[in-house]
Each structure stands twice: as structure tokens, then as C-alpha cells.
Backbone bond lengths (Angstrom), bond angles and torsions (degrees), N, CA, C in turn:
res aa  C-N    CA-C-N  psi(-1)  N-CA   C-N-CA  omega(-1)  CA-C   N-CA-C  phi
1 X - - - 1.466 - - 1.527 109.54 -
2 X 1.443 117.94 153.55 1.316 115.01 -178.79 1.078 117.44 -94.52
3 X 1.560 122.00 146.83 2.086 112.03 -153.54 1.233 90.88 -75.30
4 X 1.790 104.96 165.94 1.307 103.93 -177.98 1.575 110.39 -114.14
5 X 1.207 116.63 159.44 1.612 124.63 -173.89 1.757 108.50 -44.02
6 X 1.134 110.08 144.48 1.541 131.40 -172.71 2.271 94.34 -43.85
7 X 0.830 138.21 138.09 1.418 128.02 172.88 1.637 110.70 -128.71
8 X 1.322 116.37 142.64 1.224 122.54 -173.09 1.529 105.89 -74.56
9 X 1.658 113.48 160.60 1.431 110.48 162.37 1.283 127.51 -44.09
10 X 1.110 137.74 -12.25 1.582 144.25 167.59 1.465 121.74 -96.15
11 X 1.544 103.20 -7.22 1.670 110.35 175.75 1.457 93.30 97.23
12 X 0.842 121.73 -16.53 1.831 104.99 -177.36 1.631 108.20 -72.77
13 X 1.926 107.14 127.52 1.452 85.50 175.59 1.500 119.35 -91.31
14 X 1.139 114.20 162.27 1.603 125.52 -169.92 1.159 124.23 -68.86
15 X 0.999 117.73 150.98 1.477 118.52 168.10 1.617 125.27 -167.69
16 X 1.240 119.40 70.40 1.065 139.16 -158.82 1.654 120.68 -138.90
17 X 0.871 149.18 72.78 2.217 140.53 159.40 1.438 97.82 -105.79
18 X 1.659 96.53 -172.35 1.084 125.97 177.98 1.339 128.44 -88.06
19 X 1.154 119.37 -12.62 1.532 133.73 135.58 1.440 147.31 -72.00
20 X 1.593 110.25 -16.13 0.764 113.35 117.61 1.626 135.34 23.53
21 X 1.721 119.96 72.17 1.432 98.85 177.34 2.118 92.36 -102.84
22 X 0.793 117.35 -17.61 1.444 134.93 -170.42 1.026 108.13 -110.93
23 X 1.187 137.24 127.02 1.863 143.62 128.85 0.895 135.05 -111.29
24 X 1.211 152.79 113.48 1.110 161.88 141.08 1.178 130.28 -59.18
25 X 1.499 138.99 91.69 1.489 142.98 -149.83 1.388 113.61 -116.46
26 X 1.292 146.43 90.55 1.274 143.07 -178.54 1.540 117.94 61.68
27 X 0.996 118.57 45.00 1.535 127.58 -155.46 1.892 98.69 -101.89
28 X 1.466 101.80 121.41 1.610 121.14 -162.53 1.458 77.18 -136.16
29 X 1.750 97.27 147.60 1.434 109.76 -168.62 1.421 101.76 -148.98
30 X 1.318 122.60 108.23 1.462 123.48 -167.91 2.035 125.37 -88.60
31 X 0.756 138.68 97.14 1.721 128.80 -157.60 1.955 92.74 -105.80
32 X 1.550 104.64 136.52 1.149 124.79 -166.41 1.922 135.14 38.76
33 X 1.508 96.03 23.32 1.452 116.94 153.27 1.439 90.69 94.62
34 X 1.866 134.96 6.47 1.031 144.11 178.54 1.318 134.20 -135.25
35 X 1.523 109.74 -35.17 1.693 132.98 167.06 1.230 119.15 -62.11
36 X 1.729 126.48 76.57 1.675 112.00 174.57 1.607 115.25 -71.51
37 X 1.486 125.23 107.78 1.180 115.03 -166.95 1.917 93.65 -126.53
38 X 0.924 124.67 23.80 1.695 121.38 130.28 1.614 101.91 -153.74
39 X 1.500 93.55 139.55 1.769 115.74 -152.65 1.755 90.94 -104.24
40 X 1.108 118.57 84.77 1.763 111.96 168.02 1.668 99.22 51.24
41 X 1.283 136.37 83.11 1.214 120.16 176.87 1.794 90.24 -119.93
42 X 1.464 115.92 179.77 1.623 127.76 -165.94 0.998 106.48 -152.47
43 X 0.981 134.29 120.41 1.506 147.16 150.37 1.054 134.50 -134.41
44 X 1.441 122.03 157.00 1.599 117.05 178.41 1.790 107.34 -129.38
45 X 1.161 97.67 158.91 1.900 112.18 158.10 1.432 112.19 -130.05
46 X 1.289 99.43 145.90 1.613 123.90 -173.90 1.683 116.32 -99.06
47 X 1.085 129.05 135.72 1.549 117.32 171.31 1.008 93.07 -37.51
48 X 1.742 89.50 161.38 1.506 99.85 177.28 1.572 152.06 54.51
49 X 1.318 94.40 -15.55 1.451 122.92 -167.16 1.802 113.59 -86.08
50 X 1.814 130.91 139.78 1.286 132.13 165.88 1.679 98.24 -99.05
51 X 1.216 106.73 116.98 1.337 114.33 148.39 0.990 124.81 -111.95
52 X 1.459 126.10 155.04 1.544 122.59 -178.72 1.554 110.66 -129.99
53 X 1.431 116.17 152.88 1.301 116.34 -174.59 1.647 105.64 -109.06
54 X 1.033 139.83 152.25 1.746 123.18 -169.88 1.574 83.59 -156.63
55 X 1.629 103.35 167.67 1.138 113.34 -172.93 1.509 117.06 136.44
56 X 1.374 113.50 119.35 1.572 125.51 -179.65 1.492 107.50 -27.86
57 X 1.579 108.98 145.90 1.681 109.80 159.84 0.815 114.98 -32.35
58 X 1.486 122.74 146.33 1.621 134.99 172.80 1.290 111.68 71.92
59 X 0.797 144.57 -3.26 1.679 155.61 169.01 1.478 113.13 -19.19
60 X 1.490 88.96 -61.59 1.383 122.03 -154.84 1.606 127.78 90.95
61 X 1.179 110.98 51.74 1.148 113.95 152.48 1.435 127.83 -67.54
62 X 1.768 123.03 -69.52 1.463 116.65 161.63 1.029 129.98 -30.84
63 X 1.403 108.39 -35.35 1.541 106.98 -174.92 1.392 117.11 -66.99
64 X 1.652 111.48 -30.71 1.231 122.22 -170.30 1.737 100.47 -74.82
65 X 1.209 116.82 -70.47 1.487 126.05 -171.58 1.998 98.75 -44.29
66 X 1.243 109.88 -20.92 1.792 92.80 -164.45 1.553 94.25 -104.12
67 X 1.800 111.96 1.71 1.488 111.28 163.45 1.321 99.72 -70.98
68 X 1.238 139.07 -51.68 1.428 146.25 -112.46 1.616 80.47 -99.82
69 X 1.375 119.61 -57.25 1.467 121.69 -169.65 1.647 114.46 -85.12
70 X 1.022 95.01 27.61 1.920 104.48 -177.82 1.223 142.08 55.53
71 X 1.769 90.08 19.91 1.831 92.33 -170.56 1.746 106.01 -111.24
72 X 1.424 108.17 24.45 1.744 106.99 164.82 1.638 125.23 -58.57
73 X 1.591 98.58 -8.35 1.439 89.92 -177.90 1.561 119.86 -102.92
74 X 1.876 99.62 1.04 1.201 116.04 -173.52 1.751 120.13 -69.56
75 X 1.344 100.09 -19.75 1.223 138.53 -148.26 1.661 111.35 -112.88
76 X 1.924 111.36 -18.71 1.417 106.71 165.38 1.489 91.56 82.10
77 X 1.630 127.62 44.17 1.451 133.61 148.76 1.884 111.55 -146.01
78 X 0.825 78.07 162.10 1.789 67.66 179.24 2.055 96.11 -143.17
79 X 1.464 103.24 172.26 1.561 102.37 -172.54 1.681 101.56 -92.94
80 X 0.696 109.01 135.62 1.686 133.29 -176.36 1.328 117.68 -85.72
81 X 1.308 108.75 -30.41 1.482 113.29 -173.47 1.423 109.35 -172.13
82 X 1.388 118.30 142.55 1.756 115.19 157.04 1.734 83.45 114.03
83 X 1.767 88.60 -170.44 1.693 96.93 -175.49 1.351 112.78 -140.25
84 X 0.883 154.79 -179.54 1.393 169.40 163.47 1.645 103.34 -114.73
85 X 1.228 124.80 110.13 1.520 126.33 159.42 1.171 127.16 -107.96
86 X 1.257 149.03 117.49 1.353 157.64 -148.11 1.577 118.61 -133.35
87 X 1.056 112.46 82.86 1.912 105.19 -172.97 1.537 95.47 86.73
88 X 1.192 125.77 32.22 1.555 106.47 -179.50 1.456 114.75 87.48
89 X 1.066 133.60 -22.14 1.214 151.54 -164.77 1.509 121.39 -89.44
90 X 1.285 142.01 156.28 1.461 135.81 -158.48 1.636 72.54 -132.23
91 X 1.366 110.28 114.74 1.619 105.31 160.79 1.579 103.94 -139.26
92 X 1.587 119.32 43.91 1.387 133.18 171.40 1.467 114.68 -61.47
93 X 1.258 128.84 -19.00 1.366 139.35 -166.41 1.331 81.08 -111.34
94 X 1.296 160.65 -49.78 1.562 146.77 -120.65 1.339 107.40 -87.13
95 X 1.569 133.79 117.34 1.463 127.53 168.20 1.371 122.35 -33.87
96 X 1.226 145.27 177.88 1.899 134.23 -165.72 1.107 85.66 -103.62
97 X 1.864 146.00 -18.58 1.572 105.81 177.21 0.769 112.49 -96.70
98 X 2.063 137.97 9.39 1.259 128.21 150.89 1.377 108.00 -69.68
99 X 1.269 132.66 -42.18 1.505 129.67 179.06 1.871 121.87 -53.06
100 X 1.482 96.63 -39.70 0.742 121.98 133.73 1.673 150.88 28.01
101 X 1.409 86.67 -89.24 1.598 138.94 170.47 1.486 110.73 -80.26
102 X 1.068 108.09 -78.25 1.771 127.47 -175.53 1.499 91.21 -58.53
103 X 1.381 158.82 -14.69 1.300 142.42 178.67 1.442 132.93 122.03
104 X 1.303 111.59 5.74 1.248 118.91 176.67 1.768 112.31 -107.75
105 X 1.451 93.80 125.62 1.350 98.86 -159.65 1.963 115.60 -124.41
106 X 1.014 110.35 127.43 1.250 114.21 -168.96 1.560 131.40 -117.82
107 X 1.669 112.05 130.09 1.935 98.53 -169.00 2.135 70.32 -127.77
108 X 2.062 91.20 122.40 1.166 103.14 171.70 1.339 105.23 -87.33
109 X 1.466 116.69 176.99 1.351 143.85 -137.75 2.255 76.22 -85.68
110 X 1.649 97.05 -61.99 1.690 100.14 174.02 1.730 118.03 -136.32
111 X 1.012 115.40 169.99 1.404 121.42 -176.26 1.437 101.45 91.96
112 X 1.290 135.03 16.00 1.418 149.62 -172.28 1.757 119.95 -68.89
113 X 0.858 97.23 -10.93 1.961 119.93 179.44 1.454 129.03 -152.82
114 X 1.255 119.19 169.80 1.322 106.93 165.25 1.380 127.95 -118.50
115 X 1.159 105.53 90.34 2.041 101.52 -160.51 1.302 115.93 -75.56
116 X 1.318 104.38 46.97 2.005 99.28 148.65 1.429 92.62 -133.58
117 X 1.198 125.57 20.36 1.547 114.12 154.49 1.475 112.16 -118.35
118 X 1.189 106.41 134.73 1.735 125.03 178.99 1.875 98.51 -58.76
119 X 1.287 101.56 152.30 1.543 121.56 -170.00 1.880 90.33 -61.84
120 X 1.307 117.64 -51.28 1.512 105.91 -166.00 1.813 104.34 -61.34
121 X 1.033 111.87 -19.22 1.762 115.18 167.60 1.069 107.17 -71.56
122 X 1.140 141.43 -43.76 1.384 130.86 176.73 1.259 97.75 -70.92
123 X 1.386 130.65 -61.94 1.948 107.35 -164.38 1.837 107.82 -51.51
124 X 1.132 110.68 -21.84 1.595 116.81 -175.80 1.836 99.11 -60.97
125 X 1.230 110.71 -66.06 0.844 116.00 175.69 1.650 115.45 -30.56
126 X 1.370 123.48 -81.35 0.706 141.01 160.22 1.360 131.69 -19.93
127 X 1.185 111.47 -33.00 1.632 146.69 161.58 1.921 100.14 -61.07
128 X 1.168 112.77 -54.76 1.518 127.77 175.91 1.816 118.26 -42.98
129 X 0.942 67.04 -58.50 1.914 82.17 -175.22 2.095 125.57 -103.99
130 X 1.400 93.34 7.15 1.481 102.28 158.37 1.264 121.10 -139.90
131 X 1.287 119.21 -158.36 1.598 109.54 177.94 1.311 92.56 -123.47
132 X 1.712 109.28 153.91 1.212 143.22 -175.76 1.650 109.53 -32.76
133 X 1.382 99.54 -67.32 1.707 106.97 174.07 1.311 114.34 -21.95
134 X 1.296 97.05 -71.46 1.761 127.33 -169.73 1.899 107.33 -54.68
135 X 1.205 118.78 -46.17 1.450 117.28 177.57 1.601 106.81 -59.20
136 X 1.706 107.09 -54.99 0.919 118.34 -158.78 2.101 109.55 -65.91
137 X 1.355 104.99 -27.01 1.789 90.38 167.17 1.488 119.21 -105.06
138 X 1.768 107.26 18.42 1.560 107.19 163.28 1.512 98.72 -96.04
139 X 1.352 147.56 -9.98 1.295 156.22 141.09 1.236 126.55 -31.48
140 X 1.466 98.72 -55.93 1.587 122.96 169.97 1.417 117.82 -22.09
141 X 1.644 84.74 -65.39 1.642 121.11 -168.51 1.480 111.74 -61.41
142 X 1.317 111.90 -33.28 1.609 124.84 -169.28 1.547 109.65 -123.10
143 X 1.245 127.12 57.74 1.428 126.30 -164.19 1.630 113.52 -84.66
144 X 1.518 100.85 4.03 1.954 113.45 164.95 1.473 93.40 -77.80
145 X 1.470 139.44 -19.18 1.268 113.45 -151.95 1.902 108.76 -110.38
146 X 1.926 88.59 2.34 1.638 111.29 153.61 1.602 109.34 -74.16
147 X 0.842 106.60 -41.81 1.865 112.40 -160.19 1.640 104.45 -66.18
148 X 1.878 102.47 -51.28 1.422 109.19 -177.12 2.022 119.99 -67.27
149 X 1.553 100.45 -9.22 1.329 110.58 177.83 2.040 124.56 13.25
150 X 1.550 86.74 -86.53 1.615 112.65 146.40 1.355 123.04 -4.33
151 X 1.311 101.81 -98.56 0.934 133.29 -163.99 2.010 131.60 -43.60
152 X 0.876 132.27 123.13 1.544 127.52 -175.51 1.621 106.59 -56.26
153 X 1.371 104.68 132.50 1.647 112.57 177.08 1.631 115.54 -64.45
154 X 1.056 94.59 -17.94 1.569 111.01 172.29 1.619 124.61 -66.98
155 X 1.528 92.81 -22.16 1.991 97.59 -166.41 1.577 82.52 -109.97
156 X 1.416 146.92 21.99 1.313 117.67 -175.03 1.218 99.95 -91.67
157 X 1.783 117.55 -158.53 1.259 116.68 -167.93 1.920 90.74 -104.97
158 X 1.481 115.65 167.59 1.145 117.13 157.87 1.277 133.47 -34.24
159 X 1.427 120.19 -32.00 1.719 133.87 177.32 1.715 104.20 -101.10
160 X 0.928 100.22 -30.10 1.710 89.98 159.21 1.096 131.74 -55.52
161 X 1.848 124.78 -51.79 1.254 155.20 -158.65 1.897 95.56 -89.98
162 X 1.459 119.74 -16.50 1.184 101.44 -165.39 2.095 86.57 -102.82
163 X 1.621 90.79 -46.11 1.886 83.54 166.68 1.560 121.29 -44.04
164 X 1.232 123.84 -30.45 1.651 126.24 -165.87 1.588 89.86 -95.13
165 X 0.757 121.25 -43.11 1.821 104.85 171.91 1.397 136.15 -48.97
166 X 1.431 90.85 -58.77 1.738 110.04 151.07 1.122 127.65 -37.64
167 X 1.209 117.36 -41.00 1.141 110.82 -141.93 2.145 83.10 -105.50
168 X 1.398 107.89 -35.00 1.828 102.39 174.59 1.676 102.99 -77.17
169 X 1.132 124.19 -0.84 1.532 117.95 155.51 1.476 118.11 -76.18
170 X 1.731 103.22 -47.78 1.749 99.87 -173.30 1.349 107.28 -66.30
171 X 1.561 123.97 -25.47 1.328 130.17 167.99 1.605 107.36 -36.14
172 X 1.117 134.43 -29.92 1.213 121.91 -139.41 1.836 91.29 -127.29
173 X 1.677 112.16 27.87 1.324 134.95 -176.84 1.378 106.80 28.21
174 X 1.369 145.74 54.18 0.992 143.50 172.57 1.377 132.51 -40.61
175 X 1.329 152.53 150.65 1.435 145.55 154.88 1.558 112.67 -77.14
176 X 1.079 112.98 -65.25 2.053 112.77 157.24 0.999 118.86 -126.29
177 X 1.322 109.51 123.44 1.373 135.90 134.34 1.343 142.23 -17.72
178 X 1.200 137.72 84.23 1.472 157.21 -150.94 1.506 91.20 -103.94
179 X 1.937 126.90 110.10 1.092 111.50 176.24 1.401 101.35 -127.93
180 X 1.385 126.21 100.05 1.651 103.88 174.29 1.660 123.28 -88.87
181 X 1.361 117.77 129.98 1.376 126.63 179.36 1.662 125.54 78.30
182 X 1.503 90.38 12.69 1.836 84.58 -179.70 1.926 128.42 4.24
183 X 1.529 85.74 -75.84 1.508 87.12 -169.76 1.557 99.40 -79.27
184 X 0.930 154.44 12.74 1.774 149.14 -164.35 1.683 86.28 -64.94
185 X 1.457 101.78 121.53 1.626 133.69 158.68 1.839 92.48 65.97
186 X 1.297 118.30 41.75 1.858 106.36 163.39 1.358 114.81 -133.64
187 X 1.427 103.48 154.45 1.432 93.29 178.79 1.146 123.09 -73.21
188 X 1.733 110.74 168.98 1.383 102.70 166.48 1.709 153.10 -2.24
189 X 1.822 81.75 -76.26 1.443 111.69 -177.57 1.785 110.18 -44.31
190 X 1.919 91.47 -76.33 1.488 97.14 150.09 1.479 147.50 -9.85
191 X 1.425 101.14 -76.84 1.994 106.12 134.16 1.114 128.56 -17.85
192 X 1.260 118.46 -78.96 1.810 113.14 175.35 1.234 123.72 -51.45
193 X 1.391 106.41 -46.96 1.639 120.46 174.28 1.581 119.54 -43.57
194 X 1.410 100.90 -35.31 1.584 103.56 -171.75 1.710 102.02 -114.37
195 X 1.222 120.15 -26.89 1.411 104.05 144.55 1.472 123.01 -47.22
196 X 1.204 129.64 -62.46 1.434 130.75 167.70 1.605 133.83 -33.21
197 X 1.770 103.64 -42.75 1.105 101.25 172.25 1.771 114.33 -71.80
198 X 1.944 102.36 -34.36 1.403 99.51 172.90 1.685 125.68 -43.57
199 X 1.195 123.96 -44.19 1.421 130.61 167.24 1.225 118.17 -59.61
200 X 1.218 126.81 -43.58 1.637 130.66 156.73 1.267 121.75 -39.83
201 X 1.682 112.97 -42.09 1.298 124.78 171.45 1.414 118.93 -44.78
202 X 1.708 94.50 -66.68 1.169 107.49 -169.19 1.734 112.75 -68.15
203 X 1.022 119.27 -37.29 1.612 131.41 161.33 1.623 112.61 -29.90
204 X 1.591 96.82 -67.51 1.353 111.07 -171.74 1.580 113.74 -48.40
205 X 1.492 84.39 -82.68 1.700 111.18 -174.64 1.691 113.44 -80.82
206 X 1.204 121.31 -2.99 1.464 118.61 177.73 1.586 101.11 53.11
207 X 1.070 133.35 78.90 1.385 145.83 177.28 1.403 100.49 -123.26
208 X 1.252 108.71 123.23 1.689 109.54 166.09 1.474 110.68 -80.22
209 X 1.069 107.15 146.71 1.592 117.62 171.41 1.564 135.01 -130.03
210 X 1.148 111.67 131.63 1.836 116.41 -158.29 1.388 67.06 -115.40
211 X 1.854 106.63 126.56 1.231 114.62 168.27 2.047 95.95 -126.32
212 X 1.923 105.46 140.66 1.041 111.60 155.43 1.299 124.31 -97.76
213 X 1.007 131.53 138.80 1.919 132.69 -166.31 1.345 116.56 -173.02
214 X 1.208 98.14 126.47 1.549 128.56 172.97 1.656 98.32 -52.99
215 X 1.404 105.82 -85.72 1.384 112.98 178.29 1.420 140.41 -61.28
216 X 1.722 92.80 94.25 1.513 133.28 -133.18 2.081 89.66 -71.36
217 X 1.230 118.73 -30.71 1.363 142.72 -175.21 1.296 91.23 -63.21
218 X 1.440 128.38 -79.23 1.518 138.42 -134.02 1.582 82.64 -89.58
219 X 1.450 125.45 -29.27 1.879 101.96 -156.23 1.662 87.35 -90.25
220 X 1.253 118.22 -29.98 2.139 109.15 169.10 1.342 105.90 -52.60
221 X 1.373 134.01 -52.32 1.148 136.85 -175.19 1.574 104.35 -45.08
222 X 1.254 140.44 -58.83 1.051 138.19 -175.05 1.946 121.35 -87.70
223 X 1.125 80.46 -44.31 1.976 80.00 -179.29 1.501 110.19 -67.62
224 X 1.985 92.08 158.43 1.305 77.81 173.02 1.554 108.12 -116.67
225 X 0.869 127.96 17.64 1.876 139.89 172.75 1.608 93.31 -169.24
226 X 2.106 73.37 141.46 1.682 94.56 -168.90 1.815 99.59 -123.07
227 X 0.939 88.23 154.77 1.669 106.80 178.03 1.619 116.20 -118.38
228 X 1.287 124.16 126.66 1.493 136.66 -163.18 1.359 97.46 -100.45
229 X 1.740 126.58 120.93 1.662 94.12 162.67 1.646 79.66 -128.76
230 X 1.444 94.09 156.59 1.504 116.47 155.92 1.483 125.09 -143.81
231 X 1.173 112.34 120.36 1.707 112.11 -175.20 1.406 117.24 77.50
232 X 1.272 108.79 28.54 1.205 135.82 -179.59 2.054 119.93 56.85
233 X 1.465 85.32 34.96 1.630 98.17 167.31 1.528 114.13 -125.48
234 X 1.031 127.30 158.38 1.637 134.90 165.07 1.312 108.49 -76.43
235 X 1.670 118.02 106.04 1.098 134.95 -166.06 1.515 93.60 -94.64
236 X 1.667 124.86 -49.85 1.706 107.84 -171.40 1.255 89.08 -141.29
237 X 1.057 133.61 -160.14 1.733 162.84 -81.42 1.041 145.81 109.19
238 X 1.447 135.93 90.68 1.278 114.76 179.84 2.088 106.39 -158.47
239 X 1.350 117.27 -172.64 1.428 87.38 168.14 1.627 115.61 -82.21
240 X 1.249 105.86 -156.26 1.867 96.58 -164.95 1.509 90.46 -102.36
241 X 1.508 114.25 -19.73 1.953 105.10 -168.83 1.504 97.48 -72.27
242 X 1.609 120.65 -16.67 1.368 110.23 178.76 1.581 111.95 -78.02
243 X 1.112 117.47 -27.05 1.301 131.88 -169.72 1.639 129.34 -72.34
244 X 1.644 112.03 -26.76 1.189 136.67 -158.24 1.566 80.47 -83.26
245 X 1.916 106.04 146.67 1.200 109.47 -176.18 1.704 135.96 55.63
246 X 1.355 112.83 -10.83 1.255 110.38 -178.48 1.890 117.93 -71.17
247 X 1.217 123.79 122.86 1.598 119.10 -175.20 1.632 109.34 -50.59
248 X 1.496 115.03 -37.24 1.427 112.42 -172.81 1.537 125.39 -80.89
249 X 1.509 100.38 -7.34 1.498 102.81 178.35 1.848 104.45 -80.80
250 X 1.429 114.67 -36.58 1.321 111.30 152.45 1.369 143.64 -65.09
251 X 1.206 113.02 -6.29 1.547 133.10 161.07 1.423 110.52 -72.51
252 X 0.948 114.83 -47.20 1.711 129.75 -172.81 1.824 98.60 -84.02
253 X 1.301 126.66 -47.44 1.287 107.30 172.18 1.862 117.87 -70.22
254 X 1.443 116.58 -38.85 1.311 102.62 159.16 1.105 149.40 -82.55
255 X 2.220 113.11 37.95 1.107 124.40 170.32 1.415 122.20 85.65
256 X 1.358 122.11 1.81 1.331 135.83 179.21 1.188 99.57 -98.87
257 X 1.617 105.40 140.31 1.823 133.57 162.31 1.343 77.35 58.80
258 X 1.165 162.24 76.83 1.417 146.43 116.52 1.162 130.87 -60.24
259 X 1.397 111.45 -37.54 1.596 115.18 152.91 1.616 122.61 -60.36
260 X 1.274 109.03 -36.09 1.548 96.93 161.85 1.720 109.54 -53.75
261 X 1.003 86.86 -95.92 2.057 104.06 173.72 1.800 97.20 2.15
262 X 1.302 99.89 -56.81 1.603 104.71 -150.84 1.663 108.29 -75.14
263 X 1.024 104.57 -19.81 1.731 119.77 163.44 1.725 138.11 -47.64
């Protein structure tokens, strides 16, 4: 079995240092004043740091990442309990464009663009609300999203649309990175490509990143501590080089013994 995260005298597991750019502290998330679909779960991110969150449909992963970025209430749930800490900071109450602001930055799973505006409207945009410098070496990074200028954000390809998202999030100089589903519906190739730039990211700009992902292969490849949820609790923990290849981390993502695990 894979060890499980450090747990407080009350069973809650921890998630708290001084590096610390993220916390997540007992955080329960309630949908239609009855649905608990994350049960007190904890986590943290580190400067600099890829973490990944994994875990069968329905888990609650989204739910968690669109707690973290303030849009649980968008959605007809609100947080019930626990905190969100950000820079040290308690900004669990804070709307997402104050969060926003202060550095927490988010590319959702959808609703990620606006496709009746052409890609050079979005860098405009983007142009609006940062400074020149700053657009100009998240550009760098994405130099297809010069070429597509023209073109409606709406007609690109799947790896286009996920580069142009990214890239009006990094606009907005973030501290972490909130990514749900990277690869959802791309190929491979694609995959690597935007895995790749993710490490560049983090290289470049030292942005931590809480990544959600299906593709349990490609998100070990990059993270460096992974987080298990099932049933909307943190079932394991550990780093990801321990994780790669193990039979039980695929047991636990395809819904088996989870009640063991979760014990």
C-alpha cells in the first residue's frame, strides 16, 4: 500500500509550512444545501512546485480546484468548512477576481476563451490588464498563438485553445496555477507539447501548479507530489517518482478498495 500523508491528532491530514504558496485546510464543499462532494480534504503547494491531484470521476477534484479559485458558488455549492490560504493569507471568503489579483490563477476544464473573438483579440485583451513586458514573454512561450492572430478562437484546434488559455492566465502573472484537465480530448503529441511548455512555465516564471488530470501517465511524468482523492477525501500522498508504475495507484483510480484506502 502506498504510505499515507502525515495526519494530525484529530485525523485531519496536514497541510501547512513555510513554503507553502497554497493550503488547503479541511476544506468540505457543500452543492445544493445537501451534496458533500469534497469531505474535509488538505493540501498544500510549494513555490515552484507541480502537483497533481488524480482520482476517479466524481471524486471531486473540480470541485476542489474551482473551491480554491472561488467559483464554488457559481455552481450552486458553497464551502462548508476549512480554508483556502494563499501567500499566507486566508482568502476563503474572497470572490475569484480578488483571488484573482493576489495570484491565483486558473485555466478551467471549459468556458476557457471566448470563441467569437479572434486570438489577436484576446492578446489585446490581455495587453489591457498587464504590462507589455509580461504579455510579451508569455508570447514567447506560445509563438502559434502569433501565427493564429486572425483567426477565431473558436475554429482552433484543441491544443491551440488550451495554449491561448494559458497563456491569458499567465498574463495575469500568477503565483499558482490551477489547471483542470490539460490533456481532456488531445492527442498525445499535443500532450507532450503542453506538458513541456508546463515545465518551461514552471522553470521560467516559478509558478506553482495544482494540476487536475485524467492522464495518470503524463501528469507522474511531470509532477513532483501527487494527491489521491476518492469520494471527495485524500485517500494517499506521496511523491510521483514513487508512484509511476505502481499496480495500486491504478486500483485506487479505477474505484477499487477505496474504502480500504480511505480508512
Amino acid at each position: 500500500m502506498i504510505d499515507a500523508s502525515d495526519q494530525s491528532k484529530d485525523g485531519m491530514t496536514t497541510a501547512a509550512s513555510a513554503r507553502d504558496v497554497l493550503a488547503v485546510n479541511g476544506l468540505e464543499v457543500v452543492y445544493n444545501r445537501a451534496v458533500r462532494a469534497v469531505n474535509g480534504i488538505s493540501i498544500s503547494v510549494q513555490a515552484g512546485e507541480i502537483v497533481a491531484l488524480l482520482g476517479p470521476n466524481g471524486a471531486g477534484k473540480t470541485t476542489t480546484l474551482r473551491a480554491i479559485g472561488g467559483f464554488a458558488s457559481h455552481e450552486n455549492a458553497r464551502i462548508a468548512a476549512g480554508t483556502v490560504v494563499f501567500n499566507g493569507r486566508d482568502v476563503t471568503r474572497l470572490r475569484p477576481e480578488r483571488r484573482a489579483r493576489l495570484g491565483i490563477g486558473i485555466v478551467p476544464e471549459s468556458g476557457k476563451i471566448f470563441e467569437r473573438l479572434s486570438v489577436g483579440e484576446h492578446i489585446s485583451a490581455m495587453s489591457s490588464w498587464s504590462d507589455r513586458q509580461t504579455v510579451e514573454q508569455v508570447l514567447s512561450m506560445f509563438p502559434r498563438l502569433r501565427e493564429r492572430s486572425a483567426k477565431l478562437a473558436g475554429l482552433l484546434s484543441g491544443g491551440e485553445r488550451q495554449m491561448l488559455a494559458i497563456a491569458m492566465t499567465l498574463s495575469l502573472r500568477p503565483s499558482v496555477l490551477l489547471i483542470d484537465e490539460l490533456s481532456l480530448g488531445l492527442g498525445p503529441k499535443v500532450v507532450d507539447e503542453l506538458l513541456e511548455k508546463l515545465l518551461q512555465i514552471r522553470a521560467s516564471q516559478q509558478v506553482a501548479v495544482l494540476l487536475v488530470e485524467q492522464n495518470v501517465d503524463k501528469a507522474l511524468e511531470v509532477a513532483d507530489r501527487c494527491y489521491m482523492i476518492a469520494g471527495g477525501q485524500i485517500v494517499t500522498t506521496a511523491p510521483a517518482a514513487e508512484l509511476r508504475g505502481r499496480p495500486d495507484v491504478w486500483s485506487l483510480l479505477l474505484g477499487q478498495d477505496i474504502g480500504h484506502h480511505a480508512q
